[in-house]
C-alpha positions as CSV (number, residue, x, y, z in Angstrom):
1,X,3.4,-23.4,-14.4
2,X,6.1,-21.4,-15.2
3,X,7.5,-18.3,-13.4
4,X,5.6,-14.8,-12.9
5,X,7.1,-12.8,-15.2
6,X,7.0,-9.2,-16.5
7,X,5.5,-8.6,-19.9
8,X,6.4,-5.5,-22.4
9,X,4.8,-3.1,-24.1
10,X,1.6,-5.8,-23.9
11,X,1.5,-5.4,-20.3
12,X,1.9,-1.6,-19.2
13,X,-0.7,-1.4,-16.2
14,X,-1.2,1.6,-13.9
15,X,0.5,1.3,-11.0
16,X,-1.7,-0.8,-8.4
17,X,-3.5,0.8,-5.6
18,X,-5.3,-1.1,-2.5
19,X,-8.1,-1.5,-5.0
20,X,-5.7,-4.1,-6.8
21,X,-6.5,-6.2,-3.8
22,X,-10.0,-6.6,-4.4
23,X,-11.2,-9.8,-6.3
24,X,-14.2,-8.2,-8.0
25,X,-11.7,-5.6,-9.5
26,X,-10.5,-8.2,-12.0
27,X,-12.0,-10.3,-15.0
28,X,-11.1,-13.7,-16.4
29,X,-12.1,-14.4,-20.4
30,X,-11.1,-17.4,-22.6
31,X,-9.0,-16.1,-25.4
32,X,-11.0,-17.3,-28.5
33,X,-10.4,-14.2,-31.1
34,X,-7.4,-14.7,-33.7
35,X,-6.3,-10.8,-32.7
36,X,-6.2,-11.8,-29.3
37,X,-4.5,-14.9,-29.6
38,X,-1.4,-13.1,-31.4
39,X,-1.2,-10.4,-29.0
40,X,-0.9,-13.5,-26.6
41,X,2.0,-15.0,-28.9
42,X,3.8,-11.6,-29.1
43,X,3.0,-11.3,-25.0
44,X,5.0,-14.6,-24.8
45,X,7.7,-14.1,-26.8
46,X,8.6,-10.7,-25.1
47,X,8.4,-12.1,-22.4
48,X,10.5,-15.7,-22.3
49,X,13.0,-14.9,-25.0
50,X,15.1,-11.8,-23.2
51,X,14.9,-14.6,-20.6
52,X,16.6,-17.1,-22.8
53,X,14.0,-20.0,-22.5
54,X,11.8,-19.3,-25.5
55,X,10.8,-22.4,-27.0
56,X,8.5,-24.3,-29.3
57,X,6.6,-25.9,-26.2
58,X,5.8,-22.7,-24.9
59,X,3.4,-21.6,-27.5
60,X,-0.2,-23.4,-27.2
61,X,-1.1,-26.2,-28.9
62,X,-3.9,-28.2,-30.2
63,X,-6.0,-28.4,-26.8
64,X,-4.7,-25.4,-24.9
65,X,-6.8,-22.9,-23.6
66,X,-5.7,-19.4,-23.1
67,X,-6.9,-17.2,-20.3
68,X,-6.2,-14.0,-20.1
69,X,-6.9,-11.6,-16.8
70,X,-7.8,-7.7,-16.7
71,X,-7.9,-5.2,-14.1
72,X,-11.2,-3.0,-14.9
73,X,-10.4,-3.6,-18.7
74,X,-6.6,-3.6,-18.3
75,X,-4.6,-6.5,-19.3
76,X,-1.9,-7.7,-16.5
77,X,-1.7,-11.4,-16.9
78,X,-2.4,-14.5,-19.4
79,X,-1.8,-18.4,-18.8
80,X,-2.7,-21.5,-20.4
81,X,-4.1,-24.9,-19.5
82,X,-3.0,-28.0,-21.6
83,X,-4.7,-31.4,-20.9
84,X,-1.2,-34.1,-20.2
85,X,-1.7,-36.8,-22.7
86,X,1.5,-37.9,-22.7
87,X,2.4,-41.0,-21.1
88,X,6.0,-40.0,-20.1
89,X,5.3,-37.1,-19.0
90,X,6.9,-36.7,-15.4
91,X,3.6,-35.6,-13.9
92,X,2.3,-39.0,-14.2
93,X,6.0,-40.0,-12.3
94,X,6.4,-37.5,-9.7
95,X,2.8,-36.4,-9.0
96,X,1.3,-38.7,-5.7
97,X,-1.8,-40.6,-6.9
98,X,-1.3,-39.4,-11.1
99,X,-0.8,-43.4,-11.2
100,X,-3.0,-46.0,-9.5
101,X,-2.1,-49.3,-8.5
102,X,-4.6,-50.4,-11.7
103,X,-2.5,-48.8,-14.0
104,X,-5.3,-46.3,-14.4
105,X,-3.9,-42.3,-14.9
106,X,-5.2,-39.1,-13.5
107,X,-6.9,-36.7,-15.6
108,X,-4.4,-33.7,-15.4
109,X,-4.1,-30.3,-17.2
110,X,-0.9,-28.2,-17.2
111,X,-0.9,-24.4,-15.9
112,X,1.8,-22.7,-18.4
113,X,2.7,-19.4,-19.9
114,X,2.0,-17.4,-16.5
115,X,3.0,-14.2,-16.9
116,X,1.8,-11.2,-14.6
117,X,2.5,-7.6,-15.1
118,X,5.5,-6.5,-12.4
119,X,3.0,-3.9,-10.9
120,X,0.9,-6.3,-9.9
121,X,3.4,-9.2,-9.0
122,X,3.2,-8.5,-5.3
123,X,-0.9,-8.0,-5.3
124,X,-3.4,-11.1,-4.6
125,X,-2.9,-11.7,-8.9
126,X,-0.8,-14.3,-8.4
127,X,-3.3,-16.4,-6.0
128,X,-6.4,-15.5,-7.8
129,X,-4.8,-16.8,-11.1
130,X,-4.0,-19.9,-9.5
131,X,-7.5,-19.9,-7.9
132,X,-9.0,-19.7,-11.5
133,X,-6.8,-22.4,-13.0
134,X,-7.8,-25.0,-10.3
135,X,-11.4,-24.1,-11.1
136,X,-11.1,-24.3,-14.4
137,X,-9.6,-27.8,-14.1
138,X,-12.7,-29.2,-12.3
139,X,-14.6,-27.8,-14.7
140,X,-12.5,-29.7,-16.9
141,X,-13.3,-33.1,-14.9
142,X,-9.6,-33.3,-14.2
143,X,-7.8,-35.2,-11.2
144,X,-5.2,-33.1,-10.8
145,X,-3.7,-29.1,-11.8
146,X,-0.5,-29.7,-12.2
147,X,2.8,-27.4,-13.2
148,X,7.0,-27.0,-13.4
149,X,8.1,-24.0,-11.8
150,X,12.4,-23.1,-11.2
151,X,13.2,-22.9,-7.8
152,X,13.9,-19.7,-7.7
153,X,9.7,-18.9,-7.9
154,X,8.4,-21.9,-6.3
155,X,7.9,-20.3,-3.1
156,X,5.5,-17.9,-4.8
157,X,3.0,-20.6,-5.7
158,X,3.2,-22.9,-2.2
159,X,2.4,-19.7,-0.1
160,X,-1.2,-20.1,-2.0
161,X,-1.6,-23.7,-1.5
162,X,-0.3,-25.4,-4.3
163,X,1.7,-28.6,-3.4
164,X,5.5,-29.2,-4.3
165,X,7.0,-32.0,-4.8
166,X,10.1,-33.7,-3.3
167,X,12.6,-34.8,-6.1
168,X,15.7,-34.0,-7.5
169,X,15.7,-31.3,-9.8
170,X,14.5,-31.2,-12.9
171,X,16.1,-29.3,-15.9
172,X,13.0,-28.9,-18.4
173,X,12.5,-25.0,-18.7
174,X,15.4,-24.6,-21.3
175,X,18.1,-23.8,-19.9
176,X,20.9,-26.1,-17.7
177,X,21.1,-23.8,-14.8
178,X,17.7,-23.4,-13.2
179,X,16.7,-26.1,-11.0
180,X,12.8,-27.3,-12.1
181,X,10.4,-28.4,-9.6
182,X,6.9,-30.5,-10.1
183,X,3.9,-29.0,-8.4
184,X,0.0,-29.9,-8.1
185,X,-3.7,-29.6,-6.7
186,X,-5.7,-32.0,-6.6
187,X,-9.3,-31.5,-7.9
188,X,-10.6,-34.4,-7.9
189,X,-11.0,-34.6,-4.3
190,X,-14.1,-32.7,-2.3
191,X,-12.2,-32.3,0.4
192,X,-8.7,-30.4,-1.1
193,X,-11.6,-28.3,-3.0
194,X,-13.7,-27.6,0.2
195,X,-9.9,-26.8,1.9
196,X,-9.2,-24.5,-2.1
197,X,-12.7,-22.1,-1.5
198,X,-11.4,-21.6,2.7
199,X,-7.9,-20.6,1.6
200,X,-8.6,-18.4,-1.0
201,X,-11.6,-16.7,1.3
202,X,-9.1,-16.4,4.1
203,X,-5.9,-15.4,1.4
204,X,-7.7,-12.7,-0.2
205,X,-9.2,-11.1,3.1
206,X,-5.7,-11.0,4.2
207,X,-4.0,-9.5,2.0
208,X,-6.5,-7.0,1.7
209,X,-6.3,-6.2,5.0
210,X,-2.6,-6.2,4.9
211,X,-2.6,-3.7,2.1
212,X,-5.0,-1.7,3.9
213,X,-3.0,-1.4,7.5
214,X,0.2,-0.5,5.3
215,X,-1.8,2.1,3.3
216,X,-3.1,3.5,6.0
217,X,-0.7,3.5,8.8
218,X,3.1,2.1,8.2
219,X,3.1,4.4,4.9
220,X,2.4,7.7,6.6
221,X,4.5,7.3,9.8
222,X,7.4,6.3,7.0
223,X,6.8,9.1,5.2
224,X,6.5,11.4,8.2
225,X,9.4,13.8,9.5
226,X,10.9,11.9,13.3
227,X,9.1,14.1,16.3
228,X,12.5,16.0,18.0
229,X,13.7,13.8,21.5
230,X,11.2,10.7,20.7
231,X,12.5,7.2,21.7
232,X,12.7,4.8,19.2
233,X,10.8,0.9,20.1
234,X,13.2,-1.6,20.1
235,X,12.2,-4.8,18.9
236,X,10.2,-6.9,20.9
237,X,12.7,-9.5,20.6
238,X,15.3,-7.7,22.2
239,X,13.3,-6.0,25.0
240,X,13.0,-9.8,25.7
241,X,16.3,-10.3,26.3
């Protein structure tokens, strides 16, 4: 996984509204057309490379399968999922359980190239993406969703439920100063997918009805001119003291 990041002239989405916080406003669809799949290189490219971290591995491969994610026809964000084959790869490493005591490796596919359109960076985007790659990878019979994500983003993806790991920083995104950290679902297991479909329910009811109180009532009183001799609340927390 790498970070949520703003397209170009790819990604030029209206601005989002509280519908943005519905799950039925969006559509996920395979990228299979060759048009498609160079407005996804071109996506990537303008993307990663102001950035400075444009490389080779970025770009799909043999195996890879592209997503991309609309808003009532609109594109705002693409990713990939590439199956890990390789044997040093440090998923198999890092990840708890990639390795049993048999020798025998979990079947793990890599979440890459996650890019969202800014608008729409602080909607419920980022969590239904997410949501869709760990379904697509028990689809895919895999163990294990698994992704690299800097530091500086990691938050963004553990406030949904994914699960970071605890190691020294890894340096693998392409450039020395960002600090790269391993992250995972498991979907192998009944239970973390029974515990997946409960947090997303919960996640995406939430936020709507976040977006919904601030719509309707923090907004306005913003917005709205201070009535002449009113007192101003203090914070609870220091009428307390």
């Amino acid at each position: 996984m790498t970070a949520p990041a703003a397209g170009g002239s790819c990604l030029s989405p209206p601005l989002p509204t509280l519908d943005a916080y519905r799950v039925e406003a969006y559509q996920l669809r395979e990228i299979d057309a060759v048009s498609d799949a160079q407005d996804y290189e071109r996506l990537l490219r303008e993307t990663y490379e102001p950035l400075g971290f444009m490389r080779g591995e970025l770009l799909p491969v043999d195996g890879s399968r592209c997503y991309q994610l609309t808003y009532h026809g609109t594109l705002v964000a693409i990713f990939r999922l590439t199956p890990v084959l390789d044997d040093q790869s440090p998923y198999f490493r890092l990840v708890p359980g990639a390795c049993s005591e048999a020798g025998r490796r979990a079947r793990m596919v890599e979440v890459n190239n996650v890019v969202i359109a800014a608008p729409f960076r602080a909607t419920i985007l980022l969590g239904l993406l997410l949501y869709h790659c760990a379904l697509s990878a028990r689809r895919m019979g895999c163990d294990f969703v698994v992704g690299l994500t800097r530091y500086q983003t990691l938050r963004f993806f553990v406030d949904f439920g994914v699960v970071p790991v605890d190691h020294p920083p890894l340096r693998l995104l392409g450039q020395a100063h960002l600090l790269d950290f391993v992250i995972y679902y498991d979907t192998g297991s009944r239970e973390s997918l029974r515990y997946m479909h409960e947090r997303a329910r919960r996640y995406f009811h939430q936020q709507y009805v976040m977006k919904s109180i601030q719509q309707k009532y923090i907004e306005p009183a913003r917005s709205s001119p201070a009535v002449p001799g009113a007192r101003v609340a203090r914070p609870a927390a220091l009428i307390a003291c």
